[in-house]
Legacy VTK file of the C-alpha trace (Angstrom):
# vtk DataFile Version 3.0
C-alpha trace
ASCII
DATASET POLYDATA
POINTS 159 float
-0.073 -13.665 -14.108
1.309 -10.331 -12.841
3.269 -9.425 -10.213
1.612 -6.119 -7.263
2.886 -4.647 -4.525
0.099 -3.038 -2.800
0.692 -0.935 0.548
-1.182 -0.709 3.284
-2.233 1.255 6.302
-4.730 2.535 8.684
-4.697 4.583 12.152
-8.520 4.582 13.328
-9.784 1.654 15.963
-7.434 -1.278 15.773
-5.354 -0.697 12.902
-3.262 -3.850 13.264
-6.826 -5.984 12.735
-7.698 -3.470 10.123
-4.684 -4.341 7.928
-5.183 -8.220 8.820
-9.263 -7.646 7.823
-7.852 -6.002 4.621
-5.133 -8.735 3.647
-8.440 -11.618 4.139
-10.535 -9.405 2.217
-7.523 -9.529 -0.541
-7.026 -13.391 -0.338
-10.469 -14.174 -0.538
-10.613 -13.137 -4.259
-9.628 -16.223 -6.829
-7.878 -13.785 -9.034
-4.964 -12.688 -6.535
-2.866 -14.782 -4.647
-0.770 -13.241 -1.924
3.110 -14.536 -1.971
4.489 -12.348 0.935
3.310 -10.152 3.509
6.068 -7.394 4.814
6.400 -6.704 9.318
4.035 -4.183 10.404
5.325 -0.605 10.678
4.232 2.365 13.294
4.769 5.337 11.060
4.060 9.074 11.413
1.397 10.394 9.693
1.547 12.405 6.508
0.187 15.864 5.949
-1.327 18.866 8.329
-3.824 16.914 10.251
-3.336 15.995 13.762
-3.987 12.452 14.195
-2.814 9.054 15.859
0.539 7.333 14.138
-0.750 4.779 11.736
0.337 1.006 11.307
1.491 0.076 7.930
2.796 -2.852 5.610
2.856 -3.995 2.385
1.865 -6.935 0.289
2.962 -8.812 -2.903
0.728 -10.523 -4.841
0.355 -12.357 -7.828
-3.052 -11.860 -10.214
-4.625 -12.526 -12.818
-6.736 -8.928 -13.253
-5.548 -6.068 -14.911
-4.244 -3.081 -13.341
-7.970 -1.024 -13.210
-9.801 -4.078 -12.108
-7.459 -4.432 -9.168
-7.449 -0.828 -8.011
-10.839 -1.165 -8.215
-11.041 -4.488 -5.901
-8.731 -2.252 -3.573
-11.245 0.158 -3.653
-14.510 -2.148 -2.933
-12.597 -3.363 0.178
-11.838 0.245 1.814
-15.665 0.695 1.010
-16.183 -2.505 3.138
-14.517 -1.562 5.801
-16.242 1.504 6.424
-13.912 3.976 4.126
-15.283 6.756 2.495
-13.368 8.322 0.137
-15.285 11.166 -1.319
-16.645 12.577 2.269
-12.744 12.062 3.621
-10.268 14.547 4.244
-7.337 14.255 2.352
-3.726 12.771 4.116
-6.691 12.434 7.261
-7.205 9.624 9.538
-8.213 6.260 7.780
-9.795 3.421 9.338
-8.296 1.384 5.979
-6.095 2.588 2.829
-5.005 0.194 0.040
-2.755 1.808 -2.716
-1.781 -0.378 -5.958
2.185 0.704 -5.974
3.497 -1.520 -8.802
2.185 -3.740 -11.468
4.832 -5.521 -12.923
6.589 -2.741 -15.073
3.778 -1.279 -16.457
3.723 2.408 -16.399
0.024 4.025 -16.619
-2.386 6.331 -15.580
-6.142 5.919 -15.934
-9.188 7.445 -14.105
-8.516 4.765 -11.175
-4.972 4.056 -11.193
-1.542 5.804 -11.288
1.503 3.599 -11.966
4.288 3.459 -10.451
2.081 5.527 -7.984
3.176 8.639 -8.328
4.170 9.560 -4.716
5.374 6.224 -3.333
9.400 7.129 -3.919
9.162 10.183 -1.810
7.306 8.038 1.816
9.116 6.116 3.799
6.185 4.187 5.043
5.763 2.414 1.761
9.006 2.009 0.577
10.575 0.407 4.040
8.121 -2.251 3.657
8.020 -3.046 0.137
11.506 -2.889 0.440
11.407 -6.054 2.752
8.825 -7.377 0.649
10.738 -7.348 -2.872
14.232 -5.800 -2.016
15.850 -6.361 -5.863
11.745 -5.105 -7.741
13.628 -2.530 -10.310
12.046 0.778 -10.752
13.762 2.797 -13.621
17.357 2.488 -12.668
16.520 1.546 -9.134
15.988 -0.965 -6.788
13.398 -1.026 -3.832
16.067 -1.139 -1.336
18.127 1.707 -2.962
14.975 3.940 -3.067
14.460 3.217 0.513
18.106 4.158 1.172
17.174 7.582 -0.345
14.862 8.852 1.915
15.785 7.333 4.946
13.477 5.846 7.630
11.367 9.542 8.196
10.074 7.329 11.670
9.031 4.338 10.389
9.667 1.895 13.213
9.080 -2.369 12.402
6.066 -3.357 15.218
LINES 1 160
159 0 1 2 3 4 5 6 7 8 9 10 11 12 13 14 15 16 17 18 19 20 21 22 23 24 25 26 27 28 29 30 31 32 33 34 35 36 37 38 39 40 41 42 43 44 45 46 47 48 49 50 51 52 53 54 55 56 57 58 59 60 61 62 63 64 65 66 67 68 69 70 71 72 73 74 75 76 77 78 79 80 81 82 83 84 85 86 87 88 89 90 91 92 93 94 95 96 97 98 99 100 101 102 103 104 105 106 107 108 109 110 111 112 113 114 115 116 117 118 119 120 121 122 123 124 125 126 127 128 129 130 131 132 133 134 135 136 137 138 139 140 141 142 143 144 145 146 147 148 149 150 151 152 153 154 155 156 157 158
């Protein structure tokens, strides 16, 4: 069994059911279990569209699948939810987003998954939460709550 932290987050209808819908959708398959859910999070959104502040958290889970097979679960579920990702526009408004973060302390990228993703120690709004989640997770050098330190809250406010 492996070790995930997967973030979370969504800003179109309710986004605080959204993430709940999400985290059922997750627990539903036998392959992951979830160990800890982080707060909720009202964050500012990313990028140059104009859009409503989006609700984020984080997960930890422990699995059974391999790092592909779970991106691609991830993936099924945002399609199931109504997300679609190749008609989207990037860093736009999402009803759902589910991003596999870390996988134990495997380091990979394949055509469906980055990892460590490769923008996740630059956003507060996954870092703050997974820094709740699994304060002492060591990436390189660093822990999650030092890399959280580093770039500061950028807005994130706990719901």
């Amino acid at each position: 069994m492996a070790d995930a932290l997967i973030s979370l987050g969504s800003n179109i209808g309710d986004p605080l059911a959204a993430l709940q819908k999400a985290i059922d959708h997750l627990s539903e398959d036998p392959a992951i279990s979830i160990k800890k859910r982080s707060s909720f999070y009202r964050t500012t959104p990313v990028g140059p569209v104009a859009q409503d502040d989006f609700i984020n958290a984080a997960v930890l889970i422990s699995t059974s699948l391999q790092p592909d097979a779970l991106m691609q679960i991830l993936l099924d579920i945002e399609t199931k939810m109504g997300r679609d990702r190749t008609h989207a526009v990037r860093f736009g408004p999402r009803v759902i987003d589910l991003d596999l973060i870390l996988y134990d302390d495997v380091k990979q990228k394949s055509d469906l998954v980055e990892l460590p993703h490769p923008r996740f120690r630059e956003r507060a709004f996954v870092l703050v939460p997974l820094a709740e989640l699994a304060p002492l997770w060591r990436v390189d050098d660093l822990t999650l709550l030092e890399l959280a330190a580093q770039v500061g809250d950028q807005g994130v406010k706990r719901l």
